[in-house]
N, CA, C and O atoms as a GROMACS GRO file, in nm:
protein
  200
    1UNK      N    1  15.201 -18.266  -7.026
    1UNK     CA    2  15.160 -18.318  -6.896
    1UNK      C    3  15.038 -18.242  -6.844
    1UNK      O    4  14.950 -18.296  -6.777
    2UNK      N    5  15.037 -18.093  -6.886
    2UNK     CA    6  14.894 -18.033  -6.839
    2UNK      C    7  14.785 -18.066  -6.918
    2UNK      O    8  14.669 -18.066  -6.879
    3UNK      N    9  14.823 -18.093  -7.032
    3UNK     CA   10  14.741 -18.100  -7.113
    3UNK      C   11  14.624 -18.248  -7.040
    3UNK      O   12  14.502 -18.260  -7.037
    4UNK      N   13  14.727 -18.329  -6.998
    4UNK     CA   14  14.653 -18.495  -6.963
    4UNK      C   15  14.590 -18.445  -6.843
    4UNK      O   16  14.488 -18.507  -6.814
    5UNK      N   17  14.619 -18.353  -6.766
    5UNK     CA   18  14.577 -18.373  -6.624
    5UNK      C   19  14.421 -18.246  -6.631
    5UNK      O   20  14.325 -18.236  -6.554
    6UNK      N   21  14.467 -18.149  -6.791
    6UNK     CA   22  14.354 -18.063  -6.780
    6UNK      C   23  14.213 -18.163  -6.792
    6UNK      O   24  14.113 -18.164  -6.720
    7UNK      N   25  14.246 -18.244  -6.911
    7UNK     CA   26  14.171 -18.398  -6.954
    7UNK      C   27  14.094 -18.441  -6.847
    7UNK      O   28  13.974 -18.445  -6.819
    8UNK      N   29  14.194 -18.471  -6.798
    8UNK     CA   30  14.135 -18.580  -6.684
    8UNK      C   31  14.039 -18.473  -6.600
    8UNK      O   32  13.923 -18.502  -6.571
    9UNK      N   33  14.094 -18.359  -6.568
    9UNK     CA   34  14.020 -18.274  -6.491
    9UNK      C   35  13.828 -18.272  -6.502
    9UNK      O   36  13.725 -18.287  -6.436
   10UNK      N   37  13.893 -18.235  -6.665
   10UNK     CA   38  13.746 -18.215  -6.721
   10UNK      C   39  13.666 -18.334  -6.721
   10UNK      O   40  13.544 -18.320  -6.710
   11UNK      N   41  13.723 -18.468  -6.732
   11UNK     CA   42  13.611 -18.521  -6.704
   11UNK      C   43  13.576 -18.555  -6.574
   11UNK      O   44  13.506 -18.656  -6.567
   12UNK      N   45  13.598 -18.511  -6.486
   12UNK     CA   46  13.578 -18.528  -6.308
   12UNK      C   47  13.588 -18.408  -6.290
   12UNK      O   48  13.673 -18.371  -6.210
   13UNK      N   49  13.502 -18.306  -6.359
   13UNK     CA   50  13.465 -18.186  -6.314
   13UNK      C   51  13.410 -18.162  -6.174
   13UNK      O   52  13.439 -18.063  -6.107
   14UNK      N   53  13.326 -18.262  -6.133
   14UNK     CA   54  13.227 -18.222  -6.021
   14UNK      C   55  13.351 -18.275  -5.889
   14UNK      O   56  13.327 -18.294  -5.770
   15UNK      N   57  13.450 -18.285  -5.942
   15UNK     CA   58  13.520 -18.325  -5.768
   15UNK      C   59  13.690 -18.325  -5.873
   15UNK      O   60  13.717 -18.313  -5.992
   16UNK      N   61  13.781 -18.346  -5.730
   16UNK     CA   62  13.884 -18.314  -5.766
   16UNK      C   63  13.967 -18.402  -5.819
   16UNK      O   64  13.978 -18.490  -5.733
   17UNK      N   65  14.021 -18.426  -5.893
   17UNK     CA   66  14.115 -18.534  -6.020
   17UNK      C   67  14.179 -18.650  -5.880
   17UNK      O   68  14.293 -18.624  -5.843
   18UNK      N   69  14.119 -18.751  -5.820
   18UNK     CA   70  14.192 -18.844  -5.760
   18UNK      C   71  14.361 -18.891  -5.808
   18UNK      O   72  14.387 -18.976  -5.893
   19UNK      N   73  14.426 -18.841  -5.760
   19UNK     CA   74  14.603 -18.909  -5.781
   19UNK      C   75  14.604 -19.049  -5.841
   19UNK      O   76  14.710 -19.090  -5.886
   20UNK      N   77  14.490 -19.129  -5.846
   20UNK     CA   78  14.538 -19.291  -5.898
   20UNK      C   79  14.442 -19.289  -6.039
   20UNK      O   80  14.429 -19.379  -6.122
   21UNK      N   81  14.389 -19.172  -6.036
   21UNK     CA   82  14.328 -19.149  -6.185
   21UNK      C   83  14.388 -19.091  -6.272
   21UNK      O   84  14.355 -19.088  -6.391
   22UNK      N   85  14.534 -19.012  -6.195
   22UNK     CA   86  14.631 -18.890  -6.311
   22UNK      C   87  14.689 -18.983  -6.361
   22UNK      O   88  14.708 -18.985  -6.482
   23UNK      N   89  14.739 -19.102  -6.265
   23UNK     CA   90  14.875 -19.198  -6.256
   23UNK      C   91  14.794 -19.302  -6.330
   23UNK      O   92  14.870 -19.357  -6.409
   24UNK      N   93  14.668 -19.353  -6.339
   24UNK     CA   94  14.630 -19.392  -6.432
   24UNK      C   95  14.639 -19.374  -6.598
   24UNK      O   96  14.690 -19.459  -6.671
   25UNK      N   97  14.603 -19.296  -6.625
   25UNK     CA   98  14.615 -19.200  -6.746
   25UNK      C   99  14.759 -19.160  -6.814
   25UNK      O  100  14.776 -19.159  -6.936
   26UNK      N  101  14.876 -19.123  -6.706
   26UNK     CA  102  14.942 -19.130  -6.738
   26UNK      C  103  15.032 -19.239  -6.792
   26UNK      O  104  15.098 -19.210  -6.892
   27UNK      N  105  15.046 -19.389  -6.728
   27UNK     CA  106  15.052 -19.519  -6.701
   27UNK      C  107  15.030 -19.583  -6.878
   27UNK      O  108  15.094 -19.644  -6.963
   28UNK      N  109  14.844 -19.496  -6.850
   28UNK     CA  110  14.769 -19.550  -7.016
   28UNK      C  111  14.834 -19.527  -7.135
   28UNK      O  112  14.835 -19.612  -7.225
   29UNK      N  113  14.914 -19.370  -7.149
   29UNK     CA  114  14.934 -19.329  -7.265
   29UNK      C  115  15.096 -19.376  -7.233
   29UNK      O  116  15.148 -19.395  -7.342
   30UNK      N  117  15.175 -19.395  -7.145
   30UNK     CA  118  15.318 -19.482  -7.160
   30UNK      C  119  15.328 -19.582  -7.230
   30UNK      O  120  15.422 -19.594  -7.310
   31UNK      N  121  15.201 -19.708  -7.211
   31UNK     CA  122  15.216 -19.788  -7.229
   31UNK      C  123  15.160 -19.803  -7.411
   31UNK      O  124  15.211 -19.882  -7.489
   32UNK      N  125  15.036 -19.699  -7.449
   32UNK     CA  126  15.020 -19.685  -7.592
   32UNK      C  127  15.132 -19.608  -7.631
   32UNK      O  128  15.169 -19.665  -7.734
   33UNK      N  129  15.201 -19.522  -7.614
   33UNK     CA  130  15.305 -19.494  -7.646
   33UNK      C  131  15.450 -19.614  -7.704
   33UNK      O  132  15.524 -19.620  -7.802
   34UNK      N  133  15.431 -19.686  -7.590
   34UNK     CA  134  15.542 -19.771  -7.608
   34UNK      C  135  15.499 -19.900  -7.709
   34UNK      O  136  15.591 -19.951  -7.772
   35UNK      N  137  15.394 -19.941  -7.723
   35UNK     CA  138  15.297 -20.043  -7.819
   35UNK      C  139  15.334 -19.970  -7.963
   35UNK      O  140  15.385 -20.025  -8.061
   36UNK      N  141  15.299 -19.848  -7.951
   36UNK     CA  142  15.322 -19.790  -8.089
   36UNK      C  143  15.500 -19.800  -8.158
   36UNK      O  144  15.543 -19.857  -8.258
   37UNK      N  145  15.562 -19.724  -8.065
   37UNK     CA  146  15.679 -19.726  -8.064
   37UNK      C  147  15.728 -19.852  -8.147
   37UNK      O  148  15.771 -19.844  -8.262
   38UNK      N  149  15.712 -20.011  -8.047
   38UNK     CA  150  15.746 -20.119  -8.129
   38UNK      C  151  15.668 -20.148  -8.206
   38UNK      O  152  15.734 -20.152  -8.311
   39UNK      N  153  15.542 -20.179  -8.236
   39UNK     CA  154  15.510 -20.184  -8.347
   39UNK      C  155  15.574 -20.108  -8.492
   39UNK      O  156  15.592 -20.165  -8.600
   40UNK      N  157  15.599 -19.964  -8.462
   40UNK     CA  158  15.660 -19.907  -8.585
   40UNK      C  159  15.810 -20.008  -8.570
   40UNK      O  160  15.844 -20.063  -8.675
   41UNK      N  161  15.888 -20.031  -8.461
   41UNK     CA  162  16.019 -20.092  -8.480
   41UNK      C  163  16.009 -20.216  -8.565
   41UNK      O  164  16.087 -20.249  -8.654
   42UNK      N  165  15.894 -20.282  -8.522
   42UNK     CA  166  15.840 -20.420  -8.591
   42UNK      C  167  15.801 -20.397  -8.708
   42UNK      O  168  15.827 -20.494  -8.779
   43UNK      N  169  15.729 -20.280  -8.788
   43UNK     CA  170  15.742 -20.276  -8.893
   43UNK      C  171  15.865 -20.249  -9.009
   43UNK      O  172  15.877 -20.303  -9.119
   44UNK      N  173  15.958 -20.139  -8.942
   44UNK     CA  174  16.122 -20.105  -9.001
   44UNK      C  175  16.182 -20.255  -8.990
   44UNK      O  176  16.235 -20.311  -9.086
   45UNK      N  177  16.167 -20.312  -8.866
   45UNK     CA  178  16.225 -20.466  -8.959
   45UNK      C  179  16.213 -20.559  -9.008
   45UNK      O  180  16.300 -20.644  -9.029
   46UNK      N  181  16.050 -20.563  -9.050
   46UNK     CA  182  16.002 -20.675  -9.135
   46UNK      C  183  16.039 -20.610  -9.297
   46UNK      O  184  16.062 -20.673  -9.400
   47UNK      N  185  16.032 -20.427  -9.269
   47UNK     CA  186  16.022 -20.338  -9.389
   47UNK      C  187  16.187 -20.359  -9.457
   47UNK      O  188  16.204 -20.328  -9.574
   48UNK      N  189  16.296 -20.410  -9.381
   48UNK     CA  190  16.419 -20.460  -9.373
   48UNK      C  191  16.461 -20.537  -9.436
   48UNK      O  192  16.547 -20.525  -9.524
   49UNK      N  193  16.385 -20.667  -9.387
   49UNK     CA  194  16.434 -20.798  -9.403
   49UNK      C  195  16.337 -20.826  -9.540
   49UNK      O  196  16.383 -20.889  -9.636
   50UNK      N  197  16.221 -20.782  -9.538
   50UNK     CA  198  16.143 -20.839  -9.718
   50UNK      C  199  16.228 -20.772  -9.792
   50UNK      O  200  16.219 -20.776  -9.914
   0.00000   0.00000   0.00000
């Protein structure tokens, strides 16, 4: 979690990390997180059923 918010920091160095830019970011990598997630599920059961 520090790691995303050091991120974000750094790139809005010149002012302070806006709250709908952390919650952004955070939001971003849930949702690639969760894309990945099923996709691997979608692959274990096509990897299944062939």
């Amino acid at each position: 979690m520090q790691r995303i918010e050091r991120l974000l920091g750094d790139r809005t160095s010149t002012r302070p990390t806006p709250l709908y830019e952390t919650v952004y970011g955070v939001a971003l990598v849930t949702v690639v997180c969760a894309i990945a997630a099923s996709h691997h599920a979608i692959e274990t059961l096509l990897g299944m059923l062939l």
